[in-house]
N, C-alpha and C positions, 0 to 999 in steps of 0.2 A: 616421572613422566612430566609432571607440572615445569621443571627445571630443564630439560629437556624444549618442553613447549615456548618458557621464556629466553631460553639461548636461538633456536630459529626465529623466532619475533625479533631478537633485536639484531638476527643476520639481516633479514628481509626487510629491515626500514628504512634502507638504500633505496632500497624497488618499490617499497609502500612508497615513499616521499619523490622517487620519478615520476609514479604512476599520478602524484597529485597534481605536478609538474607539468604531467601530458595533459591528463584532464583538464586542468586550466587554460590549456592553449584554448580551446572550444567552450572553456565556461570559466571564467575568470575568477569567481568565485570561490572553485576550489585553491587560487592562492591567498586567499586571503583568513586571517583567525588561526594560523597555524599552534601558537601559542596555547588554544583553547585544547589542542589536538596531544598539546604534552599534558595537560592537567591545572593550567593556568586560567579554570572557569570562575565567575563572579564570585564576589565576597557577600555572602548572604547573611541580612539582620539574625543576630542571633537569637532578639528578640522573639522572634517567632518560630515554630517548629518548620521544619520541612518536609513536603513530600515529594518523590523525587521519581520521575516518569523516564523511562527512556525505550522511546521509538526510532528505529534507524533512519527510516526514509519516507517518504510519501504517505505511504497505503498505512504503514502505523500509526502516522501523526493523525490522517486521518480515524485510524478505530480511537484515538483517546476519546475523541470528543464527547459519547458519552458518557466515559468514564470521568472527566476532566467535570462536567457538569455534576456528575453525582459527588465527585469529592468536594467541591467549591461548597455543596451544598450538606456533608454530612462534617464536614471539618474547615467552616469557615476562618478559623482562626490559624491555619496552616498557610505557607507560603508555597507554590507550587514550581518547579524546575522540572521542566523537559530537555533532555539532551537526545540531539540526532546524532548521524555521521554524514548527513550529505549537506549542501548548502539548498536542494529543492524541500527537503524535510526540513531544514529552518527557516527558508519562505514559508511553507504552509503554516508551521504552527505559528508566524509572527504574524500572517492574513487569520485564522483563525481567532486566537485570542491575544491579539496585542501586546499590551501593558498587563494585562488583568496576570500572565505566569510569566516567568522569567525562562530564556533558553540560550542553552550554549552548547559545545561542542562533546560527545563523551570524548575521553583521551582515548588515546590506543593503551592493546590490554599489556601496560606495563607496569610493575608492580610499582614503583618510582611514581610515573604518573598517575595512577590512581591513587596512591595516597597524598599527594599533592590535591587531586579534585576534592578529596571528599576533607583534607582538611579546609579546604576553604567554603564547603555547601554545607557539612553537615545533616546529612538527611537522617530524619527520624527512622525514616524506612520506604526502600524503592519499590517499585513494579516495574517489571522488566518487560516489554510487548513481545508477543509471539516466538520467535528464535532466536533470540539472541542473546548467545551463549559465550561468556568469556569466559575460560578458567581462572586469571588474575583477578579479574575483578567480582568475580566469587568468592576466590580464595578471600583479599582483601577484606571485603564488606564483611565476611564471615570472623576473620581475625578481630575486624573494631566491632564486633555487633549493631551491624547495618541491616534487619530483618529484608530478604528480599521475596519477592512474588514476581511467578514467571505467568503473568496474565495474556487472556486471546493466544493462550499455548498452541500451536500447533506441529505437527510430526509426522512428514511423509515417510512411505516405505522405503521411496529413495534415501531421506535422511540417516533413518534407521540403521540402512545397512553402511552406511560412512562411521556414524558413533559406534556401532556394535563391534569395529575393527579394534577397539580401545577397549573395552567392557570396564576394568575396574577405573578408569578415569573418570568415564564418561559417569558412570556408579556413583562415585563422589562429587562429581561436579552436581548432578539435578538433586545429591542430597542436600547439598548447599543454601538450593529454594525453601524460604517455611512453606510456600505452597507451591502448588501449579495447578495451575486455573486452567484448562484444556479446551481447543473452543467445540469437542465433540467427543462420540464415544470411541470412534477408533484413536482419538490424537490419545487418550486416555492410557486405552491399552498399549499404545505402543511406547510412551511414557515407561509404564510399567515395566514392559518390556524390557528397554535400556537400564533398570534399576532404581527408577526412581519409587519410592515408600508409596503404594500401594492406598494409605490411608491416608495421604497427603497430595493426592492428585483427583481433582474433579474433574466433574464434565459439567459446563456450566452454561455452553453457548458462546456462540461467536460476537462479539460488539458490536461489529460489523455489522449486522443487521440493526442495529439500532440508527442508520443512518436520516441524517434531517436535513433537509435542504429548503431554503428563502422559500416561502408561500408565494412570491416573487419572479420565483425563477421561469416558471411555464408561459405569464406574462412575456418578461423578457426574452424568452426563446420566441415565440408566438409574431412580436414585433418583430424579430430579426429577419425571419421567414419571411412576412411581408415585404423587406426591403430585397428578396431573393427572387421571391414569384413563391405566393404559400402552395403553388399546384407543383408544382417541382419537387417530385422524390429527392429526399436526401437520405445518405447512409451516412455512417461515421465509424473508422476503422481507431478502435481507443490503445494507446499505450502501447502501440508496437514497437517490436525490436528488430537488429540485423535479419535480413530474412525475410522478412516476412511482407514488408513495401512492395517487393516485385509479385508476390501472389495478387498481393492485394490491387494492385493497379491493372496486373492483367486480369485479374477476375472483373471488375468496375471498369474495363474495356468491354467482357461480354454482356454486363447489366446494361450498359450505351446502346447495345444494339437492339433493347427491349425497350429502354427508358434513354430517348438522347436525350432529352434537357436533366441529365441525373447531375447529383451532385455529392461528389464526394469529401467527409474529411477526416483527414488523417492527425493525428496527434500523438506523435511519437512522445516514446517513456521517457529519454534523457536528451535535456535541454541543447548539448552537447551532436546533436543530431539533427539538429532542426536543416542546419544548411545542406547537410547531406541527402535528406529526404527530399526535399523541395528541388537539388538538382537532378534528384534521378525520376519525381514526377517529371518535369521541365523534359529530359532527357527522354522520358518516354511517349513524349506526345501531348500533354496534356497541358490544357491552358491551367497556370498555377497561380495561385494567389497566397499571399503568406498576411496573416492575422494582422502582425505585429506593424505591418505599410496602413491599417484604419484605412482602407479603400473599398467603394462598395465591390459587392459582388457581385454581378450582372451574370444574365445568366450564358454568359460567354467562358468564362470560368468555369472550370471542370474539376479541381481538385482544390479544395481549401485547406492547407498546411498551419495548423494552430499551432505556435510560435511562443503562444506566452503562457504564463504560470496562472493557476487557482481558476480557469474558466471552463475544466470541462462538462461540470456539471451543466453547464448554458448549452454548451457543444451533445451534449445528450438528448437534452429535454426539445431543440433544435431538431434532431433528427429521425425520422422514421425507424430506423431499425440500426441496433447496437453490436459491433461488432468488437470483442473484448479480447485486445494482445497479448502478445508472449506465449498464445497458444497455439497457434500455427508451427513454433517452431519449440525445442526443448529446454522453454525459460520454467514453465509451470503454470504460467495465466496469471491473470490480475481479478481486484476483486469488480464482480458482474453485480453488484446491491445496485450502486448507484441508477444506471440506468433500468434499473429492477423497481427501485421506489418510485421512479417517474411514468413506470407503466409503457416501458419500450420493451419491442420484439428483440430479443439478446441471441445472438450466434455465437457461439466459441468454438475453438479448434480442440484437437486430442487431446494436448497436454497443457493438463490443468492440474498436475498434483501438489501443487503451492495453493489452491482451492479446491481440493478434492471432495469435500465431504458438502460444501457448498453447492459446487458447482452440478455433484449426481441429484440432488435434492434438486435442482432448478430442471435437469433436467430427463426428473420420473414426473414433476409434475406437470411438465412440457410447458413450461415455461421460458426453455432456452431450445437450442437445435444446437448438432454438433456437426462440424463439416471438419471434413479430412486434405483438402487442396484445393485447386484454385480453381474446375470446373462444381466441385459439388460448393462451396461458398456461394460462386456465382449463381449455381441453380438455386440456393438458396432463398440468397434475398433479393433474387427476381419474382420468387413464389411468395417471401412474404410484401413486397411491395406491389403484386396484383392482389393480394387479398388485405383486405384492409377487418374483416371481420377475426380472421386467425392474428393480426397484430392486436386486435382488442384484447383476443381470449389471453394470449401469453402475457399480456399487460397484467390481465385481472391476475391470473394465477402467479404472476411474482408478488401482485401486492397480497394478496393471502397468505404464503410461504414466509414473507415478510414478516406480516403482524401476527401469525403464528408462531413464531421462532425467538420474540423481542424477550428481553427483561435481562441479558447477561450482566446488564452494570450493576443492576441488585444485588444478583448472587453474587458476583466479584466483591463489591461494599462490604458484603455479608460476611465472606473468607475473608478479605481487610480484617475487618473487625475481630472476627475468632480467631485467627492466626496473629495479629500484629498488634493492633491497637492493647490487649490485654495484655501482653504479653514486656510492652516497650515501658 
């Protein structure tokens, strides 16, 4: 099956290497470090051991951080390598932590190129973020005795029934992990499920909730407001995708006829979309403003189109009530912590099983609200921007949910430790 797996991989790298091709027309970026993409990453001091992180895109580069913290801090004498696949996941971790870890590109899952990365990093031993599942570079890491841990695990039902199509592969591939670190109890069982050793899969919490943001940042939100008119509702529709702009702008047509001085803004998921979203505001009526022009916002402006990289936390803390993408349409959702720790009223739509066990938890304890289309959104956060008392309550009860749920980087450390460190 493996053989198999690497014979369509190196059909398809015609159409992997168009598709970087196309993407680049709208994000330049992705033509650039191709090199890093066969296995040609940094040549790392041998002097010191390595540990070796890889988060694909954004929202993982995001959960390292507290994981990223506890290792600096239990294995200071280790050198740190995070490798993404996007070029917005190696913005973040290089806003993140600079200089202090090194980060480059993973290769694609080819057995050539992965042995080409890993003789040039040498990692003592990785951790793999949330899903991501290569058989090569399983296979590989497993052949040199490269210990790996599949950390902030997570496994929907839809995933399930994709690997379950494979059973004895998919069987050998999560035996491949010394651990799996699962960020709950159903990713757990469904782990099991697929075949993974029963005795080598926890439930340990999600990282995710370990989220920290600038003591700074509500300041700076606070002042922006000001240069807005601070009495002016604002909403903010986070991380959307195809789809889901036109609900969202006719919904924030019906909130205008409750609220005209509102203000909306939208902060689409891929950088690669910015021009598209902003014409089809423009196109639909709406006075539009884009971030990245540093022009104020008067309150003539109706739709504010966030453009640039690393600022949505400002763009949260900014706005009255949090509206969390990809769930409107059948992406799976994005993670709702953030504006969860700054004590924002959080709406999501249906499909949220890329935060499933999150997102039910946010809301039984009515912390979030769920809407299905574009009049019940709108009834929404017309109801919660007349009450300013129910935007307190879902404040409060996300930050409890919160710091009830925290400590996952511990227990991770802690599996670190018993699984790898003893072991290597």
């Amino acid at each position: 099956m493996k053989t198999l797996y690497t014979t369509l991989f190196i059909l398809g790298l015609p159409f992997i290497l168009l598709r970087l091709i196309w993407r680049g027309i709208r994000a330049p970026a992705y033509w650039r470090r191709w090199s890093e993409r066969f296995g040609a990453g940094p040549t790392l001091d041998d002097k010191s051991p390595v540990i070796w992180i890889h988060a694909v895109s954004v929202g993982e580069a995001e959960a390292t951080r507290p994981l990223v913290k506890s290792l600096q801090t239990e294995f200071p004498h280790y050198q740190l390598l995070i490798t993404t696949m996007t070029p917005t996941g190696s913005e973040r971790v290089k806003l993140l932590y600079g200089d202090s870890v090194t980060h480059c590109y993973l290769p694609y899952d080819l057995p050539f190129a992965i042995n080409k990365f890993l003789d040039r990093v040498h990692p003592q031993f990785g951790i793999v973020m949330e899903t991501e599942i290569w058989p090569n570079l399983l296979a590989v890491c497993e052949q040199r005795s490269v210990p790996l841990i599949l950390a902030n695990a997570r496994m929907s039902e839809r995933s399930v029934k994709g690997y379950a199509r494979f059973p004895k592969f998919t069987k050998t591939i999560l035996k491949s992990f010394r651990a799996i670190a699962a960020q709950g109890e159903d990713d757990r069982k469904r782990f099991k499920q697929l075949g993974a050793d029963g005795n080598h899969v926890h439930a340990i919490g999600n990282l995710k909730y370990e989220v920290s943001l600038p003591a700074s940042l509500k300041e700076q939100a606070e002042a922006m407001r000001s240069m807005w008119d601070s009495n002016r509702p604002v909403w903010i529709a986070a991380s959307t995708h195809e789809g889901e702009e036109e609900i969202i702008l006719n919904a924030s047509r019906q909130i205008r006829s409750v609220f005209p001085n509102l203000l909306l803004i939208i902060v689409p998921r891929h950088p690669e979309r910015f021009d598209r979203v902003t014409a089809l505001a423009q196109r639909s009526g709406f006075k539009t403003l884009r971030r990245s022009e540093n022009l104020p916002c008067p309150s003539t402006v109706q739709v504010l189109v966030v453009d640039t990289m690393g600022e949505l936390p400002l763009f949260y803390a900014a706005s009255d009530v949090a509206f969390i993408g990809g769930s409107l349409v059948p992406h799976g959702g994005h993670n709702l912590l953030e504006p969860a720790v700054l004590g924002r009223a959080i709406v999501i739509g249906p499909h949220f099983f890329n935060f499933n066990e999150i997102s039910k938890q946010f809301l039984k304890a009515k912390a979030a609200k769920k809407v299905i289309d574009t009049i019940s959104l709108a009834e929404t956060v017309i109801g919660l921007l007349q009450n300013s008392d129910q935007r307190a309550q879902m404040g409060e009860a996300s930050l409890q949910l919160i710091a009830k749920s925290q400590g996952a980087s511990k227990r991770l450390i802690n599996l670190i430790h018993y699984y790898i460190t003893r072991h290597v």
